[in-house]
N, C-alpha and C positions, 0 to 999 in steps of 0.2 A: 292377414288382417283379421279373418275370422277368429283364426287361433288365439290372437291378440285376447280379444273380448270375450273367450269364451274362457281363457288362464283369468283372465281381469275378473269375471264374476264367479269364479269357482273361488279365486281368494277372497272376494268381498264377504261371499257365503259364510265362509272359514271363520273370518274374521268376526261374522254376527253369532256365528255357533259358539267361538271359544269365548267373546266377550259374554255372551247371556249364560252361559257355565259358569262361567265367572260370579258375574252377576248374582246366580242361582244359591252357590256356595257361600258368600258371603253373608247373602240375607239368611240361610238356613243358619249358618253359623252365629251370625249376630242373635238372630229369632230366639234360638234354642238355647245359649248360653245364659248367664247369671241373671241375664235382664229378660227372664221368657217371662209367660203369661202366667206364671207360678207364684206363690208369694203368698201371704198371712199379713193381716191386718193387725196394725197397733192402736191407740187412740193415745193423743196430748193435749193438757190444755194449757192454755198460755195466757198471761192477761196483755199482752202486747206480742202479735207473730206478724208484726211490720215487714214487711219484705217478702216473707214468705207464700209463695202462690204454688195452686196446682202445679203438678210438675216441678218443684222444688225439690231439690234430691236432698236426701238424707246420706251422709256420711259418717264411719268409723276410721279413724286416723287418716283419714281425703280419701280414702276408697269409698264409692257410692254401692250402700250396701239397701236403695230403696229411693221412692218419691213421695211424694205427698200425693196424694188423691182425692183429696175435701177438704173446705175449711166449712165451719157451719159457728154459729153465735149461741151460746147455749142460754137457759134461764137467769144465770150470775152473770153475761156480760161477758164469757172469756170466749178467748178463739179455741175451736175445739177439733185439731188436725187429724183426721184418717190416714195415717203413713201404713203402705202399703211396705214391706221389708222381703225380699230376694228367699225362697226357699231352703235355699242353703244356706242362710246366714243366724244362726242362734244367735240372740240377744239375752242375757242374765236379765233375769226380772228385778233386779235391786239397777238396775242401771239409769242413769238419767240423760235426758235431753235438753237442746239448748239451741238459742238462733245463734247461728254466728254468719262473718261475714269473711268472705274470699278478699284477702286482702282490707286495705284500708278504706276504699270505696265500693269494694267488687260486692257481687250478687250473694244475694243471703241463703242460707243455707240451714237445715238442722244437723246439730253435729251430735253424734249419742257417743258418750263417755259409759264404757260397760263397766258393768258390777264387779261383783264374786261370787253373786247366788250360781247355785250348778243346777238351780230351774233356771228355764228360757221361756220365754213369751211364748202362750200360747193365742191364738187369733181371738180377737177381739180383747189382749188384755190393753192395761194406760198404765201409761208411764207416772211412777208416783213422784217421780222427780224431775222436776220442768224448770230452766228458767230463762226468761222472757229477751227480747231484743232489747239491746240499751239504746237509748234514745242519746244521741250524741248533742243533739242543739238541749235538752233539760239539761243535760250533766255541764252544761257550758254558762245557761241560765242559773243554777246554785250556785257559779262558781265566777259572776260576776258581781263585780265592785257597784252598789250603787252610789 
């Protein structure tokens, strides 16, 4: 019976060493890969970035190559985005951005359409080419019958 309980907690042991190895690996692996604490700053401004909040990811063809990090309201009224972009990820400096949305309701997103320039952003550059969230209930309000 002793034997019982001393097999029972030599596996339980086991079982917490290989789980938290586990455990240990994944988070280094997550940590350290595309989404580590790496990255260069871009700026955009937008006169409508409806939807988009901290932590909104930024995508190139649906890979999330970045998030957002600040919205701030500058002197002209526009929303003016800090996207933080993946160390590995070059973006062509003639490339533009754009809110869009996951699906037809789904959660909003910036999507960057790349250049052809063979300069890439360098930190702290802005995107010369922005355009804004479309307001679904205005485009419905033009386009009703009075």
């Amino acid at each position: 019976m002793v034997k019982d309980r001393y097999f029972e907690a030599i596996i339980g042991v086991a079982t917490i060493l290989i789980a938290s190895v586990f455990a240990f690996f994944v988070f280094t692996k997550t940590k350290g890969s595309l989404h580590s604490n790496g990255g260069y700053y871009v700026f955009a401004k937008f006169t409508d970035a409806d939807g988009i909040d901290i932590g909104s990811q930024v995508k190139i063809a649906g890979y999330k190559v970045g998030e957002v990090e600040g919205i701030e309201l500058d002197k002209n009224y526009l929303s003016v985005l800090k996207i933080k972009i993946f160390n590995n990820v070059k973006i062509p400096s003639d490339s533009s951005v754009s809110v869009a949305t996951s699906g037809f309701i789904g959660a909003k997103y910036l999507m960057v359409l790349p250049g052809s320039n063979d300069e890439t952003f360098e930190n702290g550059a802005s995107f010369e080419y922005t355009q804004s969230a479309i307001n679904v209930e205005s485009l419905i309000k033009k386009f009703a019958v009075k």
